[in-house]
FITIKE-886816 format. One record per residue (C-alpha): residue in one letter; z, y, x. Coordinates in steps of 0.25 Angstrom, whole numbers. Example, Ala and Ser with C-alpha at 12.3 -4.5 7.8 and 13.67 -1.06 7.14 Angstrom:
BEGIN
<r:a&pz:31&py:-18&px:49>
<r:s&pz:29&py:-4&px:55>
//
This chain:
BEGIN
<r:x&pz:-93&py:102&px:69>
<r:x&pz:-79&py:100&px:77>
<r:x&pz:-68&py:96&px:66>
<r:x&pz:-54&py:91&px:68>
<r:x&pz:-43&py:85&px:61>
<r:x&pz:-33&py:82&px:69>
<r:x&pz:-24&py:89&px:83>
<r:x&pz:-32&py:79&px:94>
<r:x&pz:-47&py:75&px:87>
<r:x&pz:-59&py:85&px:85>
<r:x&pz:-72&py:79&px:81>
<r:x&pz:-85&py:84&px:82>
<r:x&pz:-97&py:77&px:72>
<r:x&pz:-85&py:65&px:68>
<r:x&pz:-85&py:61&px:84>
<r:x&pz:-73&py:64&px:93>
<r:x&pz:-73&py:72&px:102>
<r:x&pz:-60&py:78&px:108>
<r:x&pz:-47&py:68&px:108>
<r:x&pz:-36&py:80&px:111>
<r:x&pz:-21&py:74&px:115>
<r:x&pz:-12&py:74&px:105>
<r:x&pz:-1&py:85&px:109>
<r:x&pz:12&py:80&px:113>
<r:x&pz:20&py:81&px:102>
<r:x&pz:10&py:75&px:91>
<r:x&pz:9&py:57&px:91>
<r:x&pz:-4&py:54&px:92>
<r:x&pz:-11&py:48&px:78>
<r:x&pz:-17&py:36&px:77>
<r:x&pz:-26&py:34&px:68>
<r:x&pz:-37&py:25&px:65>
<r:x&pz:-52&py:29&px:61>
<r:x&pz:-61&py:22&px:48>
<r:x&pz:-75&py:24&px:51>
<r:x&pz:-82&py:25&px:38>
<r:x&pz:-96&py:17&px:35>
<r:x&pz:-106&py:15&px:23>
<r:x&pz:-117&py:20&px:17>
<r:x&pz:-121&py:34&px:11>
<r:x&pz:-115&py:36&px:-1>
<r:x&pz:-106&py:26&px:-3>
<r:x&pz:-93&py:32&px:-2>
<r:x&pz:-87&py:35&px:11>
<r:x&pz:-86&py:51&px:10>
<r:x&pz:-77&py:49&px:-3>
<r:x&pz:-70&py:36&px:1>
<r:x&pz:-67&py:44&px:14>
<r:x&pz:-62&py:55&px:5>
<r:x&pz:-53&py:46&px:-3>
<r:x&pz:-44&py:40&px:9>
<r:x&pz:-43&py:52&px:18>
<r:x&pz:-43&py:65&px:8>
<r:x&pz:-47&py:78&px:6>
<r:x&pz:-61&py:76&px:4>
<r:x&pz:-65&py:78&px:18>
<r:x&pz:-76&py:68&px:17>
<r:x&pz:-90&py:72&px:14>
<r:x&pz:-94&py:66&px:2>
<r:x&pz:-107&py:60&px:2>
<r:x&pz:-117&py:62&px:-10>
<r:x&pz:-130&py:53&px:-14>
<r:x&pz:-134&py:43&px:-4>
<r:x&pz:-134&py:51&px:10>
<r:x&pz:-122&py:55&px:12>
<r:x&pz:-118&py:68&px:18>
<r:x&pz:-109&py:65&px:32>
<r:x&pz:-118&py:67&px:44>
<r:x&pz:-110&py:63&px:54>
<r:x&pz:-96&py:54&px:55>
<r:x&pz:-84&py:62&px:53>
<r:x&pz:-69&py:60&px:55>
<r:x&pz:-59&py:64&px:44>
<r:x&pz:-44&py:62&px:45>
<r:x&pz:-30&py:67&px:43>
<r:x&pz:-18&py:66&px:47>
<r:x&pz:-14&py:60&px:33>
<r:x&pz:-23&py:50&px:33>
<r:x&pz:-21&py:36&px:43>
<r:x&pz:-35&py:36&px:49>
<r:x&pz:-47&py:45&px:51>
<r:x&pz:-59&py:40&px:43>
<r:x&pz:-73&py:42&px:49>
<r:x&pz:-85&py:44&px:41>
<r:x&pz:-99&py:40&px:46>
<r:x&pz:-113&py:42&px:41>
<r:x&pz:-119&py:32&px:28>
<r:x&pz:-128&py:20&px:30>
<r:x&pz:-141&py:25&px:24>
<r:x&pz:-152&py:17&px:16>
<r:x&pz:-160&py:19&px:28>
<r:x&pz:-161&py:12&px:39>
<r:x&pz:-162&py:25&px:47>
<r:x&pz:-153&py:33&px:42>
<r:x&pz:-141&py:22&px:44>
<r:x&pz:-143&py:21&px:59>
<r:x&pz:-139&py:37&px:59>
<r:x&pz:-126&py:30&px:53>
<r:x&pz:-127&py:19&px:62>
<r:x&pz:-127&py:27&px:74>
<r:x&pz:-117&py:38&px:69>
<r:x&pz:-105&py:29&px:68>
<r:x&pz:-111&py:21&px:83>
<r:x&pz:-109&py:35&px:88>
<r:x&pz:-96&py:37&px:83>
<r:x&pz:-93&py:23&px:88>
<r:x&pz:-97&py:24&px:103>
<r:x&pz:-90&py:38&px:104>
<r:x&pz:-77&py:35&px:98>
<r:x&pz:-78&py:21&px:109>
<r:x&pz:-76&py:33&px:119>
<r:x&pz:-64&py:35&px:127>
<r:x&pz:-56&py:45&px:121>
<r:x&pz:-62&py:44&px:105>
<r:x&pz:-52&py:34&px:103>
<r:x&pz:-47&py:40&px:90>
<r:x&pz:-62&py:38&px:84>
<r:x&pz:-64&py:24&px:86>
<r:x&pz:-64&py:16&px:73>
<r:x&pz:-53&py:7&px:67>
<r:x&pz:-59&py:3&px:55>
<r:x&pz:-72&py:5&px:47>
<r:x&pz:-74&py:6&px:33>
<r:x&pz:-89&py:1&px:27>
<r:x&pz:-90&py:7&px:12>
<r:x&pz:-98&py:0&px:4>
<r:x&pz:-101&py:7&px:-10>
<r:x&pz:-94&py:-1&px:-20>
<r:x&pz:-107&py:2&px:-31>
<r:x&pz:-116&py:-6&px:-23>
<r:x&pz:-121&py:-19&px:-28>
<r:x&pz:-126&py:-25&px:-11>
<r:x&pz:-120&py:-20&px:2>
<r:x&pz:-132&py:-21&px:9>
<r:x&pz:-135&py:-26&px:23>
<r:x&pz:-140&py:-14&px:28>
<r:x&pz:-127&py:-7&px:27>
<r:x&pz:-119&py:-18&px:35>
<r:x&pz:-128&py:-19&px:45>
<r:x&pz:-127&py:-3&px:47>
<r:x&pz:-112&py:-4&px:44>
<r:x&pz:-112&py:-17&px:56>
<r:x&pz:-122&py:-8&px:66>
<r:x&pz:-115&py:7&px:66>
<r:x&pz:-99&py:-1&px:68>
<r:x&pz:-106&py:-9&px:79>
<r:x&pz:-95&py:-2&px:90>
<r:x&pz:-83&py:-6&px:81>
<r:x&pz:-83&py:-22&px:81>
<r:x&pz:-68&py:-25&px:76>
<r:x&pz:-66&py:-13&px:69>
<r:x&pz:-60&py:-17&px:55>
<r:x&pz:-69&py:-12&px:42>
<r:x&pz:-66&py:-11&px:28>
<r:x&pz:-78&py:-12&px:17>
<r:x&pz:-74&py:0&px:8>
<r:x&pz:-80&py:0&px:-6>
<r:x&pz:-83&py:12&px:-10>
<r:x&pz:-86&py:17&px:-25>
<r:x&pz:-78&py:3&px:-30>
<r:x&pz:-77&py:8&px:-43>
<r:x&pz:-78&py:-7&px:-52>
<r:x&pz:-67&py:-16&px:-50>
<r:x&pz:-77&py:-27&px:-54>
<r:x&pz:-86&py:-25&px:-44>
<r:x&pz:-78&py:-22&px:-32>
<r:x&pz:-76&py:-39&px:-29>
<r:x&pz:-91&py:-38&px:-29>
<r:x&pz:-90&py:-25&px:-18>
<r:x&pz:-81&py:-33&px:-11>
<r:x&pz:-90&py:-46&px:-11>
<r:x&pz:-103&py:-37&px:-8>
<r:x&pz:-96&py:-31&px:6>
<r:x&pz:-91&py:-46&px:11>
<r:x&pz:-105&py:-52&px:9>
<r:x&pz:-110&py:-41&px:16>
<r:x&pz:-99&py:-43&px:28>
<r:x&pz:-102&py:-58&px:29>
<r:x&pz:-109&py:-62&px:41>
<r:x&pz:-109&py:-46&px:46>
<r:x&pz:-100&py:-43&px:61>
<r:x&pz:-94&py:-32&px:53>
<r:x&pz:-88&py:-43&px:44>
<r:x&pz:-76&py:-47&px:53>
<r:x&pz:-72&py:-34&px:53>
<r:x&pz:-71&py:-31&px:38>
<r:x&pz:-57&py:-30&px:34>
<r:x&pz:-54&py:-26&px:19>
<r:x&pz:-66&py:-23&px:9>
<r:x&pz:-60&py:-11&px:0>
<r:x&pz:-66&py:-6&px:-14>
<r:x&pz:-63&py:10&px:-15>
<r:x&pz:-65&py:20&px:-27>
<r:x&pz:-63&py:33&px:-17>
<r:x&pz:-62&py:42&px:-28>
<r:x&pz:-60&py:41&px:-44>
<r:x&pz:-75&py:38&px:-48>
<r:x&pz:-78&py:46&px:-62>
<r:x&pz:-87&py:38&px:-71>
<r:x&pz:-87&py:47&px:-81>
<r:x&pz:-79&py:57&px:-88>
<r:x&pz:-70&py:45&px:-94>
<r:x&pz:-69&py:36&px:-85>
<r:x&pz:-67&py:33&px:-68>
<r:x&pz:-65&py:24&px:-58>
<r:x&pz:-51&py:25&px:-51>
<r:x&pz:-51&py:27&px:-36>
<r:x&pz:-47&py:14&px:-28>
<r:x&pz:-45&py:7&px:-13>
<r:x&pz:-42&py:19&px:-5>
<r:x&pz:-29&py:16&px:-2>
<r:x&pz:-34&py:0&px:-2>
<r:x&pz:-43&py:5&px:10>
<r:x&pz:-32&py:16&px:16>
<r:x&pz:-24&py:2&px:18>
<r:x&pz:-36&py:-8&px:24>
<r:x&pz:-40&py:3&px:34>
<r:x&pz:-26&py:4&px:39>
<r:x&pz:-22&py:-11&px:41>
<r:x&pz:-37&py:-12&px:47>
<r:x&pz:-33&py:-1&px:57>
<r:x&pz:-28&py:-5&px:72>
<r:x&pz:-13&py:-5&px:74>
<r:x&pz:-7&py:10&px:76>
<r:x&pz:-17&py:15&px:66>
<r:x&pz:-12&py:11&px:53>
<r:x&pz:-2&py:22&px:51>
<r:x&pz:13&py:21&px:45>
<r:x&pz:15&py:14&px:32>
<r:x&pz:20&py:28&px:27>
<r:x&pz:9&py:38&px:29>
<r:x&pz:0&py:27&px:26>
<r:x&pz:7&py:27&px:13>
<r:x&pz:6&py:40&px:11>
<r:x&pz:-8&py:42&px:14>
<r:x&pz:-13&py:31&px:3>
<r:x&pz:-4&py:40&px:-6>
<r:x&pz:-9&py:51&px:-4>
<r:x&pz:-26&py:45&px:-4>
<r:x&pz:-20&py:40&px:-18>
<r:x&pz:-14&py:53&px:-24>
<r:x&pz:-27&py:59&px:-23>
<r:x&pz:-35&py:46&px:-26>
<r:x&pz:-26&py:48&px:-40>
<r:x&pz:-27&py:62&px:-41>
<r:x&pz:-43&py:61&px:-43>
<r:x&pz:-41&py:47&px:-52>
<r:x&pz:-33&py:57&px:-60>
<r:x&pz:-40&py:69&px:-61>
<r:x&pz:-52&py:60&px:-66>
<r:x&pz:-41&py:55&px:-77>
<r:x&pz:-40&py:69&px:-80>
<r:x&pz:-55&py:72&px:-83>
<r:x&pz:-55&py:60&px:-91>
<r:x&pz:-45&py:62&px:-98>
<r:x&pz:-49&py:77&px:-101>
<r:x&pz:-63&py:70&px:-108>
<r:x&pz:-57&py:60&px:-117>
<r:x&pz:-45&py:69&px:-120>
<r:x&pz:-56&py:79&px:-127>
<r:x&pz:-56&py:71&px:-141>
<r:x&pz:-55&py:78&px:-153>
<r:x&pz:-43&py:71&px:-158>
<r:x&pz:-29&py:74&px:-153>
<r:x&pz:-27&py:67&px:-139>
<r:x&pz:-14&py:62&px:-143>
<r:x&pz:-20&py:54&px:-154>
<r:x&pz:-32&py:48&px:-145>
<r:x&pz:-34&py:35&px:-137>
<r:x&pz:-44&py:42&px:-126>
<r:x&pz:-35&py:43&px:-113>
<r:x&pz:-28&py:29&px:-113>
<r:x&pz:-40&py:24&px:-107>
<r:x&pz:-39&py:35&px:-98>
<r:x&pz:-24&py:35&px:-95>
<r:x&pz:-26&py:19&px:-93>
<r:x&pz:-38&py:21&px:-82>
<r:x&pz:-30&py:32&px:-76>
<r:x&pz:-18&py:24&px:-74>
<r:x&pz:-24&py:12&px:-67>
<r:x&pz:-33&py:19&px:-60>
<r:x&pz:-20&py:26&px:-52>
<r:x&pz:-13&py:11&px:-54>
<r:x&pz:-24&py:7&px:-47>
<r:x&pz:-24&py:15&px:-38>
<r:x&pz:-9&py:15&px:-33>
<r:x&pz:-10&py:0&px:-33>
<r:x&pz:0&py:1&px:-46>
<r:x&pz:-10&py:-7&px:-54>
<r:x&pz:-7&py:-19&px:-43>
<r:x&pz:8&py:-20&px:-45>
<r:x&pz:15&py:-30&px:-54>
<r:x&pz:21&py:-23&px:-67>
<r:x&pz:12&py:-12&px:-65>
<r:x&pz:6&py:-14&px:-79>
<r:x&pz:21&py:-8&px:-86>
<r:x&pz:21&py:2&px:-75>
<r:x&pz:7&py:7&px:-79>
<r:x&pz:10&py:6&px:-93>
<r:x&pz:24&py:14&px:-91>
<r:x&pz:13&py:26&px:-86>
<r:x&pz:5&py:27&px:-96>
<r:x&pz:13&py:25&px:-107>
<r:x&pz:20&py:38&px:-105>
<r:x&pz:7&py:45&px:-102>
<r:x&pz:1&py:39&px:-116>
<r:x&pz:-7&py:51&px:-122>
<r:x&pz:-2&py:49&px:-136>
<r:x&pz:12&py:51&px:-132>
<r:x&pz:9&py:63&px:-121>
<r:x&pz:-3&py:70&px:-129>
<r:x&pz:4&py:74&px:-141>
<r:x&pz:15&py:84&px:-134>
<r:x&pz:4&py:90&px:-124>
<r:x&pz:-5&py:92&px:-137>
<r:x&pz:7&py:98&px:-144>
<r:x&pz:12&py:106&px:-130>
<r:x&pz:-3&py:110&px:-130>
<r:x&pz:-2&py:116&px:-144>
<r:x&pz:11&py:123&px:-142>
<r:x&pz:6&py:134&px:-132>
<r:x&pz:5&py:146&px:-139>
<r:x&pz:-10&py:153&px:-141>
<r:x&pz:-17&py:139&px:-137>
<r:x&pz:-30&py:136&px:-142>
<r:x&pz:-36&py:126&px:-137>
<r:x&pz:-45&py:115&px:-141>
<r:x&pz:-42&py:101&px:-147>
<r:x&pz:-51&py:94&px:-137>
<r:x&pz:-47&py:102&px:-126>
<r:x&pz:-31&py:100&px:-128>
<r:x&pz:-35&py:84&px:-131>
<r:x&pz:-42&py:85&px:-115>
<r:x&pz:-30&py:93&px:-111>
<r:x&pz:-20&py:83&px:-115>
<r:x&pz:-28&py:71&px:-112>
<r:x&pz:-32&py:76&px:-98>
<r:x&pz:-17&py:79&px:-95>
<r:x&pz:-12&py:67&px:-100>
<r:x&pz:-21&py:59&px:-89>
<r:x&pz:-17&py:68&px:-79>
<r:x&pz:-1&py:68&px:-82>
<r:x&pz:-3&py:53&px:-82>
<r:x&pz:-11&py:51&px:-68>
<r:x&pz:-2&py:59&px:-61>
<r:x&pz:11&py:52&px:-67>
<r:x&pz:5&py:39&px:-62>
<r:x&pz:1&py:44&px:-49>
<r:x&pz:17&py:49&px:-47>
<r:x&pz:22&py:35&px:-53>
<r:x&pz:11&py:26&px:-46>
<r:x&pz:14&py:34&px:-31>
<r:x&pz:28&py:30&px:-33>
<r:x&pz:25&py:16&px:-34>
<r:x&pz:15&py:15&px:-24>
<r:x&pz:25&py:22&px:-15>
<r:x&pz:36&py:11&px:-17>
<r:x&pz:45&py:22&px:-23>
<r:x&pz:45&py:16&px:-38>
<r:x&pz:41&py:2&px:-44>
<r:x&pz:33&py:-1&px:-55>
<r:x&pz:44&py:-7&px:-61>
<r:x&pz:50&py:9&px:-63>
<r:x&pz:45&py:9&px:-78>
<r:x&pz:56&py:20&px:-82>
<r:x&pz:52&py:29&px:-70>
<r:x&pz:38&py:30&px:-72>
<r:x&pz:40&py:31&px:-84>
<r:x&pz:48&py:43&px:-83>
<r:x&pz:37&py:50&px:-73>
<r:x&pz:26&py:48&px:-83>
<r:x&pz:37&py:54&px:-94>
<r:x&pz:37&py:65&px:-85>
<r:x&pz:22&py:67&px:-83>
<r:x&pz:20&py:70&px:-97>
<r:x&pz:35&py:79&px:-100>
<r:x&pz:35&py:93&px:-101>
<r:x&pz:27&py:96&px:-88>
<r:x&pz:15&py:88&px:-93>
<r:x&pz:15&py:95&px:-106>
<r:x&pz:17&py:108&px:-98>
<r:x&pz:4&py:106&px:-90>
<r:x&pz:-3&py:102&px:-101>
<r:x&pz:-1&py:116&px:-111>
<r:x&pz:-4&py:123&px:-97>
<r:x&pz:-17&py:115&px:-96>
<r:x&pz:-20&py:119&px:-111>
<r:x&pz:-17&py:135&px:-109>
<r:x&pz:-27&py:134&px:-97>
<r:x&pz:-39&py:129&px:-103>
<r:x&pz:-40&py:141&px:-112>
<r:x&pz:-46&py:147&px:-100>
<r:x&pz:-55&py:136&px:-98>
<r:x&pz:-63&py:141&px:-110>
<r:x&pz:-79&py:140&px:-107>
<r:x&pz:-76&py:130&px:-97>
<r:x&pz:-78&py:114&px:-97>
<r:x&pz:-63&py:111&px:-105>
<r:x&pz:-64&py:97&px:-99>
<r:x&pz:-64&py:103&px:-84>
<r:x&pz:-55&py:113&px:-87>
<r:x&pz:-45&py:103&px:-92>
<r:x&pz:-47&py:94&px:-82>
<r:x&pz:-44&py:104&px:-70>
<r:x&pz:-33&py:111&px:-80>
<r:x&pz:-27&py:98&px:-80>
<r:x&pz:-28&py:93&px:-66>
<r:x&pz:-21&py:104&px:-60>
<r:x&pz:-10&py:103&px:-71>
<r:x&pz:-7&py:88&px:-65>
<r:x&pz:-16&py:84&px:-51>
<r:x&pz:-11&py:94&px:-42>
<r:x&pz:3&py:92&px:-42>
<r:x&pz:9&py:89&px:-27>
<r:x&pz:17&py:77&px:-25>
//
């Protein structure tokens, strides 16, 4: 399979095979490449998807794993090209054909002429749920980067979904570095949640360390490959629009569960929790929670967004279109699903500002005015049309139907 993805590199099976000159009037681009090493299933396809985008990763099911062969993906968004290799297997076997894949890769990217394929630095996943990193798997990891001696690594673990038990991830890669020839080169050790993890229909765990890791990879890259500060900037933006955008739409299916009580919304305690773990988890994930005074900031957020105060005028806007019939438990997951979606996407807009160096967190009155905003007349106008288009939902699962209602009334707008 020949693919391409830029004007002057074609690829055939993840090897180069044809460096074109650059035409004339085009600078050439300098960008680094992250070979991407670990085990089968522990994460690489959807940690690949998270930092680059698009899904254009093959995502991995079970234990084996489904890329057969290393493959390239880049853009011209994104800083670096990331390279994704084969798992390490249980078997002994089966890890050699790993082993020998990224050698191959190795000696020909050492020819003259493949110079845009050799590798800057290497990230080792390590899957965060594990309680041993086992021998094993560094001596695999040791063996198949035998070529690159001085090339800088970064330990990525993957599925760190417990803040307990990341210092313990971090512990378990370091005493499995100590004593290792990899261990001089092991440059930042960086616990991830690639995606928002869904535990249950209440409840998830935030995505985290993308951008954490976007930022070790680029000071671990030689000089001339690290990218301006600006469109650096704007990549880790943009990886945590979308990073929010998912974080958010698991909000909203929350939100759409709980909200289904058979007593008015207005009058229930059920989303605070909700509003709460929403709001941090974005905090968290803008680095807002890391701030001083962020605690007045936060608060100035959901305060405005409270559902007592919002849930009565969507309930009552609700009710005032003529010919409406709809169910109590329906309008309740209406309302409450829209309130977390209002609220997600309010934080998203004040925290982007922040993060950006365009507001402080000092600016109580302004985001305070945003989130006013969020839940004027143009939230309550989403809401009743969210309402009238459930009526054709009839037969269908309500919660999905309000779910999808309500996430293209407030996830798709462009910035």
């Amino acid at each position: 399979m020949r693919c391409a993805y830029d004007d002057r590199m074609t690829y055939d099976n993840g090897h180069v095979i044809d460096v074109q000159p650059a035409p004339a009037t085009q600078q050439p681009v300098h960008k680094g490449n992250v070979l991407v090493l670990g085990n089968s299933g522990v994460g690489k396809s959807t940690l690949i998807n998270a930092v680059i985008g698009d899904d254009i990763a093959k995502t991995s099911f079970g234990t084996r794993g489904t890329t057969e062969e290393l493959a390239i993906y880049g853009s011209p968004s994104v800083p670096f090209r990331v390279i994704d290799s084969i798992g390490f297997e249980p078997s002994p076997i089966k890890s050699l054909r790993a082993i020998h894949a990224v050698r191959k890769w190795s000696r020909l990217s050492a020819q003259e002429g493949n110079e845009n394929s050799r590798i800057n630095v290497i990230w080792f996943c390590v899957d965060g749920t594990a309680a041993k990193l086992f021998p094993e798997t560094i001596r695999n990891f040791s063996n198949s980067i035998a070529m690159w001696k001085s090339v800088p690594i970064i330990a990525v673990i993957t599925k760190s979904y417990s803040q307990a038990d990341r210092a313990r991830n971090i512990e378990m890669v370091r005493q499995a570095f100590r004593g290792q020839r990899v261990e001089r080169n092991l440059r930042a050790i960086v616990p991830v949640v690639a995606q928002t993890f869904v535990i249950n229909e209440t409840a998830f765990a935030p995505p985290e360390g993308i951008t954490d890791l976007i930022d070790a990879t680029m000071r671990a890259m030689p000089e001339g490959m690290q990218g301006g500060a600006h469109d650096l900037m704007q990549f880790k933006l943009t990886r945590k629009r979308v990073l929010a955008q998912g974080l958010i739409g698991a909000s909203v299916a929350a939100g759409a569960t709980v909200g289904a009580v058979p007593i008015p919304i207005a009058d229930s305690l059920v989303l605070s929790p909700l509003e709460l773990a929403e709001l941090n988890g974005l905090a968290r994930l803008y680095g807002i929670d890391k701030r001083e005074d962020s605690k007045q900031f936060l608060d100035s957020i959901v305060q405005v967004g409270t559902a007592s105060v919002v849930a009565h005028s969507a309930i009552s806007a609700i009710k005032a279109i003529p010919g409406i019939n709809i169910a109590a438990s329906v309008l309740n997951a209406i309302v409450a699903a829209s309130i977390i979606a209002a609220l997600g996407e309010g934080a998203v807009l004040a925290f982007e500002q922040v993060y950006t160096g365009q507001r402080s967190i000092r600016d109580i009155g302004w985001v305070q005015h945003l989130m006013a905003e969020q839940f004027g007349e143009g939230f309550l106008g989403k809401v009743s049309g969210i309402a009238q288009a459930s009526q054709d939902g009839s037969g269908k699962d309500m919660r999905q139907v309000i779910i999808e209602l309500v996430k293209a009334a407030f996830l798709n707008r462009k910035r």
